[in-house]
C-alpha positions as CSV (number, residue, x, y, z in Angstrom):
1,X,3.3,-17.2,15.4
2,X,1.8,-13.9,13.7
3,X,-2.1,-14.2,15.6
4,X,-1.1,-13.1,18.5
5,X,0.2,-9.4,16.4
6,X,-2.9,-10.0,14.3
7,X,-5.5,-10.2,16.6
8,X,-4.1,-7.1,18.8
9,X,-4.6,-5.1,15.1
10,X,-8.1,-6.9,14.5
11,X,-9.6,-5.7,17.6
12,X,-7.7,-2.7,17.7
13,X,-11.1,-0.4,17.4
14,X,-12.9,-2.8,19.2
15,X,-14.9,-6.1,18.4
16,X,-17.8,-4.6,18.2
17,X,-16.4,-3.1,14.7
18,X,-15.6,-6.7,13.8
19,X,-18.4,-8.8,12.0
20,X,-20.0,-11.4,13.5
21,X,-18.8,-14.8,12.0
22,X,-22.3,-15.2,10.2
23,X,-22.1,-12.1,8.8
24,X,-18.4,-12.5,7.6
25,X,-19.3,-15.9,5.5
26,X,-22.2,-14.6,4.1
27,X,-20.3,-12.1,2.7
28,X,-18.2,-14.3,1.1
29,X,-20.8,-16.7,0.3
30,X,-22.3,-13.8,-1.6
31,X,-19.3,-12.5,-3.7
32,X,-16.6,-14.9,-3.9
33,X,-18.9,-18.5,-3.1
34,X,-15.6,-20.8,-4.3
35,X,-13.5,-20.0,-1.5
36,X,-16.2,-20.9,1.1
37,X,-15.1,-24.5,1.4
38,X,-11.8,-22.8,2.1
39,X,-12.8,-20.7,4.8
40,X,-14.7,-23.6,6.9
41,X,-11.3,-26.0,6.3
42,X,-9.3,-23.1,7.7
43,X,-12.1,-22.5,10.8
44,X,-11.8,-25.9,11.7
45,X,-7.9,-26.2,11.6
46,X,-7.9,-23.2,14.0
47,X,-10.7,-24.9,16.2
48,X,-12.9,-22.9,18.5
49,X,-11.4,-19.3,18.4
50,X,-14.3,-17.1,17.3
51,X,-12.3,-14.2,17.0
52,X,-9.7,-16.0,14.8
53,X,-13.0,-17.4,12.5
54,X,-14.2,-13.8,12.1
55,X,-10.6,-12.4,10.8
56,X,-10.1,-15.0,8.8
57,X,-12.5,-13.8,6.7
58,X,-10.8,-10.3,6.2
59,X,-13.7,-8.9,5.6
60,X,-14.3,-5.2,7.5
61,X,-10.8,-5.6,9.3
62,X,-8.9,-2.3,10.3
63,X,-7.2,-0.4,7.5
64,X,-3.3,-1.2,6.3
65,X,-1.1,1.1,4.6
66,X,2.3,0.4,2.8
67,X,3.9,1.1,-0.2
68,X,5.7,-1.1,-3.2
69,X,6.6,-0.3,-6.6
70,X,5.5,-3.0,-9.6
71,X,6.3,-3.3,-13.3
72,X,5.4,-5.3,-16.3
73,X,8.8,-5.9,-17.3
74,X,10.0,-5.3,-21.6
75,X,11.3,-8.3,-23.6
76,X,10.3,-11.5,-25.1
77,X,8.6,-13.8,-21.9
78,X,6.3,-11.5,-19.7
79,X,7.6,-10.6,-16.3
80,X,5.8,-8.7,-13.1
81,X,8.3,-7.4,-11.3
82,X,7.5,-5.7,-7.6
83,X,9.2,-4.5,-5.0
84,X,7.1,-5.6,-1.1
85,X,7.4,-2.4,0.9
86,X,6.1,-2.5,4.7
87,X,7.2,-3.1,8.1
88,X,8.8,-6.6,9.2
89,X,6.8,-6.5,12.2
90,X,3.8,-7.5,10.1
91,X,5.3,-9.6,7.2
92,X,4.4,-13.3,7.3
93,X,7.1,-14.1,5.2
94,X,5.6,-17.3,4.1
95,X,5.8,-18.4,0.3
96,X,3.0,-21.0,0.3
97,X,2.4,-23.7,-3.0
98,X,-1.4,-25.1,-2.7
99,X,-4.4,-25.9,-4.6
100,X,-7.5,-24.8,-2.6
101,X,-10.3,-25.0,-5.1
102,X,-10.6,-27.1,-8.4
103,X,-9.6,-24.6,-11.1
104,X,-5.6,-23.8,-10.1
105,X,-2.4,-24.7,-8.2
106,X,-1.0,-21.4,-7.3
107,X,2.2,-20.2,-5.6
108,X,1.6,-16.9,-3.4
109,X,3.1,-14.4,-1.2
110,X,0.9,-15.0,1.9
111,X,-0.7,-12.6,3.7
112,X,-3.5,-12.5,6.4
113,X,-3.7,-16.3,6.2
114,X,-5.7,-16.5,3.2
115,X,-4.7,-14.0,1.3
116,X,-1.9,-13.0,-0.8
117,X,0.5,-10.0,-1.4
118,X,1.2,-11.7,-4.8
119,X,1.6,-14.7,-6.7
120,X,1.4,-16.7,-10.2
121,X,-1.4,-19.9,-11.1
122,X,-1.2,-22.7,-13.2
123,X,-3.0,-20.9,-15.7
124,X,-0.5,-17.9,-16.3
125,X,-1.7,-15.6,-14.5
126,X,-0.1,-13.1,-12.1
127,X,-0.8,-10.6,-9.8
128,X,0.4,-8.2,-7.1
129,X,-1.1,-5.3,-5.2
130,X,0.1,-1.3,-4.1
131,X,-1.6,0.9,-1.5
132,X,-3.7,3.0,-3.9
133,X,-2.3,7.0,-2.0
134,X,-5.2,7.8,-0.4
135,X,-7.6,6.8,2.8
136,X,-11.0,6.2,2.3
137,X,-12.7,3.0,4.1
138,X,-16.0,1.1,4.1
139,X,-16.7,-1.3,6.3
140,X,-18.8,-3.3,3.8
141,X,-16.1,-4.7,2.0
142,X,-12.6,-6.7,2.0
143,X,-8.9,-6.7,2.5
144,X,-7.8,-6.9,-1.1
145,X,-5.5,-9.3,-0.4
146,X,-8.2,-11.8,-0.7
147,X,-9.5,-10.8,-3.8
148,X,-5.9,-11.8,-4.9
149,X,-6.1,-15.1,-3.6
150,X,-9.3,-15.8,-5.1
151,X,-8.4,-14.5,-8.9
152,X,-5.3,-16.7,-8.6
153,X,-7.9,-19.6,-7.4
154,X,-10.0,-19.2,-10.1
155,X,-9.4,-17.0,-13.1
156,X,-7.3,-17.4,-15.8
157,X,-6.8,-14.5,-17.8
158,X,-6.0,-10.4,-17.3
159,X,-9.6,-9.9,-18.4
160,X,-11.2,-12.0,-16.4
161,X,-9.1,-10.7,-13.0
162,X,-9.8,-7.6,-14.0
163,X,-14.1,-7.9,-14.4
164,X,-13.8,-9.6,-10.3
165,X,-11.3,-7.2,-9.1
166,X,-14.0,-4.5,-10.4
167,X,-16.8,-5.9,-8.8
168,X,-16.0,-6.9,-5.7
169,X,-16.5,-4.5,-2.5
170,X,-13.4,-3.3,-1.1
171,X,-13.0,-1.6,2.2
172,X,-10.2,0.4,1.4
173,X,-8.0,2.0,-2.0
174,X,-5.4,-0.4,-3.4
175,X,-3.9,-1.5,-6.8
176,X,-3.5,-4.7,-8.1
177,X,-1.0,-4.9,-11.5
178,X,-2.6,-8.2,-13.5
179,X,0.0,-10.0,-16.0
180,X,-1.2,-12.9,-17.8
181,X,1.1,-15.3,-20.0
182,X,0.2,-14.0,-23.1
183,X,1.9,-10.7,-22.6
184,X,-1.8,-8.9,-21.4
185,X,-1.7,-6.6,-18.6
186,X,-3.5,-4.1,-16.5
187,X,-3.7,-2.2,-13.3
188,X,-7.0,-2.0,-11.3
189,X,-7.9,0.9,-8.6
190,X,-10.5,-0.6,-6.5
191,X,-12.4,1.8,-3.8
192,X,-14.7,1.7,-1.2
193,X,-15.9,5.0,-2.3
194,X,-15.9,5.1,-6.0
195,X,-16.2,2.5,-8.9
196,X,-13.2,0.7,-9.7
197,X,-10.9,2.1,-12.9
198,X,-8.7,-0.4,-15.0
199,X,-6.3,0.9,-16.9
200,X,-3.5,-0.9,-18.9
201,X,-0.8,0.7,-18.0
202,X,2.6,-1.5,-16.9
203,X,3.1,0.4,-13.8
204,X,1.7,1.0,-10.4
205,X,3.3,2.8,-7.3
206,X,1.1,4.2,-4.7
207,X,-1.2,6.7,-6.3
208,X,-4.1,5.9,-8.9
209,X,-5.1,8.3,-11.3
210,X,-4.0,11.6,-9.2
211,X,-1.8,12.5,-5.9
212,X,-4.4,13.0,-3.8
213,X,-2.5,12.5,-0.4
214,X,-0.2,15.4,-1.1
215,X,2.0,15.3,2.5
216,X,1.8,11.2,2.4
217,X,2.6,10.9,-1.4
218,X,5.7,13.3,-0.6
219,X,6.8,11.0,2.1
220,X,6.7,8.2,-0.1
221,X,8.1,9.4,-3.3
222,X,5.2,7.7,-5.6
223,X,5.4,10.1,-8.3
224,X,9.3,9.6,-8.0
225,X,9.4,5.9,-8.4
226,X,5.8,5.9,-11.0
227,X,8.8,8.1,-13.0
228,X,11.4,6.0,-12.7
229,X,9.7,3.1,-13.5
230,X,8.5,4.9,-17.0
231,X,12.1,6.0,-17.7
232,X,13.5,2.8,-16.9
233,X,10.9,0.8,-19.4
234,X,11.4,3.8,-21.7
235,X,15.5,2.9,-22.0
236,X,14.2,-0.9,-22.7
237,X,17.1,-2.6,-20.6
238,X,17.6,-6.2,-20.7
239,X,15.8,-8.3,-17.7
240,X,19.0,-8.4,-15.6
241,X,19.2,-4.6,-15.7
242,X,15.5,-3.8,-15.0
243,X,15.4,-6.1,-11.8
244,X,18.3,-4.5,-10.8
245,X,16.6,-1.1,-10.8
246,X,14.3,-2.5,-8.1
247,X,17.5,-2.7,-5.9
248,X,18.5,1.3,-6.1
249,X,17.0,4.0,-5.5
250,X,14.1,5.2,-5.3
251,X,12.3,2.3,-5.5
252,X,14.3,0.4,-2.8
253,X,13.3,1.5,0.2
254,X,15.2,1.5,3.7
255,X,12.5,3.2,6.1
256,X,11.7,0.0,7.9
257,X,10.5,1.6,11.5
258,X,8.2,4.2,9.4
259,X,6.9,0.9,7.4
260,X,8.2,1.6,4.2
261,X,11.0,-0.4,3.8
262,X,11.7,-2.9,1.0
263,X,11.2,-6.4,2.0
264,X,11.7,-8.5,-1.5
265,X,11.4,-8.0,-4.8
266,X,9.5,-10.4,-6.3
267,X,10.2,-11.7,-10.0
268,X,6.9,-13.5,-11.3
269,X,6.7,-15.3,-14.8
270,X,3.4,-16.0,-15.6
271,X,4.3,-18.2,-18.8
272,X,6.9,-20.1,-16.3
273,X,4.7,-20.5,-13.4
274,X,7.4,-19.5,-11.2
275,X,8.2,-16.8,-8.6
276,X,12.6,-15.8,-7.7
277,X,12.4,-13.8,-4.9
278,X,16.1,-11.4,-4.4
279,X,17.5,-9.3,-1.9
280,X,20.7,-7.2,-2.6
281,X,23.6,-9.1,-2.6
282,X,22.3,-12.1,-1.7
283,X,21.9,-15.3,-4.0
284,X,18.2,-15.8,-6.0
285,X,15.2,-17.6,-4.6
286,X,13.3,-19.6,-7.3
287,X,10.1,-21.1,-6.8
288,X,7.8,-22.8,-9.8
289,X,4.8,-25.1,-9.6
290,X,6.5,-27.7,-11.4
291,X,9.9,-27.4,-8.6
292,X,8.8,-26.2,-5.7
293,X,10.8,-27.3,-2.4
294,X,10.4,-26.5,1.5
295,X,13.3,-24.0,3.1
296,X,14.2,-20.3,4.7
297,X,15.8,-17.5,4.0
298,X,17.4,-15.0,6.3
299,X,17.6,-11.5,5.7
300,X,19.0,-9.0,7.6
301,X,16.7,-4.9,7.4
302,X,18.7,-2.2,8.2
């Protein structure tokens, strides 16, 4: 259902922008080699569609902005909590439970297929992503949201998702927020245009180490919500009362045609294995690798 939306946005400068599908699995041949396999499974499901092959691979795709607000949340079991800001138009929706490669079972937020907004292994780790504030774009490297599908495929710890986050090329500024079960955390900056920065900090809006998108960053209030988030882990509130945060605002959002609206919040326990997913006023959706079951949800954006 979502190609058809997809492929209008991958060929939206033109194919000759794209890579060729050689090109694209060399790529990841050369940087992320276990989810090869992966790719050619996924080629041959779709069958002969070229064009599908080459975005598949995510790699040198058009640039995506949105927003989101995540937190490493205070108290005894560590908690990611994050707040999916975009427009429906382009949300999959899709909560998918697999086991790709040898090393994890992982539960993700889909996107693009193969990659993933966010999501928890069986090793306890977590992750999700921001837009990093700024544009800046190479086309030698990859939609971020694969490098989160492959750290959930294959690493284990905070440290380790942070070393591949760092070293991977990236085509354009995002920030991933890494939890692990023991309570480690950090937030990496990727760039196409500078090195990658991890810092361990328990928050991440949509700015990394400056505002340096002044008339966007205004539009989005990420200094507002980076502030809110410190204040609210500052009054150390019980879990209840820090998810609930995510449901006021400023970090709920309501701008859906402008593409900043909130879509979920997503509560991941890396220790648990398990993802709730909750919209205001509306009952919990929990998800674990040891009880995970098939369904839909409905929810109504303003």
């Amino acid at each position: 259902m979502s190609w058809p939306r997809y492929r209008d946005w991958y060929l939206s400068e033109g194919l000759e922008r794209r890579p060729t599908i050689d090109e694209a699995r060399g790529k990841l041949a050369a940087h992320m080699p276990e989810l090869v396999p992966v790719f050619d499974r996924a080629c041959s499901l779709i069958g002969s569609d070229e064009i599908a092959h080459r975005a598949l691979s995510l790699y040198r795709t058009p640039p995506v902005i949105s927003g989101c607000s995540v937190a490493v949340a205070l108290g005894g079991i560590p908690v990611l909590v994050r707040n999916y800001d975009f427009t429906p138009d382009f949300f999959e929706g899709t909560v998918l439970r697999s086991r790709w490669t040898e090393h994890h079972d992982v539960i993700v937020t889909s996107e693009a297929w193969l990659g993933a907004l966010d999501g928890v292994n069986s090793a306890g780790l977590a992750v999700a992503l921001t837009f990093g504030g700024r544009i800046a774009y190479s086309p030698e490297g990859f939609q971020v949201p694969l490098l989160l599908r492959y750290v959930l495929e294959c690493r284990s710890t905070t440290t380790e998702a942070s070393e591949t986050l760092s070293r991977i090329p990236v085509q354009a500024v995002q920030n991933v927020v890494i939890l692990d079960k023991t309570g480690d955390y950090a937030v990496v900056y990727p760039a196409p245009d500078r090195e990658a920065v991890t810092r361990r900090s328990p928050i991440a809006t949509n700015h990394q180490l400056a505002l340096e998108w002044p008339e966007r960053n205004r539009w989005s209030e990420t200094a507002e919500r980076a502030e809110c988030l410190s204040a609210l882990r500052a009054k150390s509130p019980d879990l209840d009362r820090f998810i609930g945060a995510f449901h006021s605002a400023p970090l709920y959002r309501t701008d859906y045609r402008g593409g900043l609206g909130t879509l979920y919040t997503a509560v991941i326990s890396p220790a648990e294995g398990s993802v709730e997913y909750r919209w205001p006023g509306q009952s919990t959706w929990r998800q674990s690798l040891a009880d995970f079951s098939e369904g839909e949800r409905y929810v109504a954006t303003a």
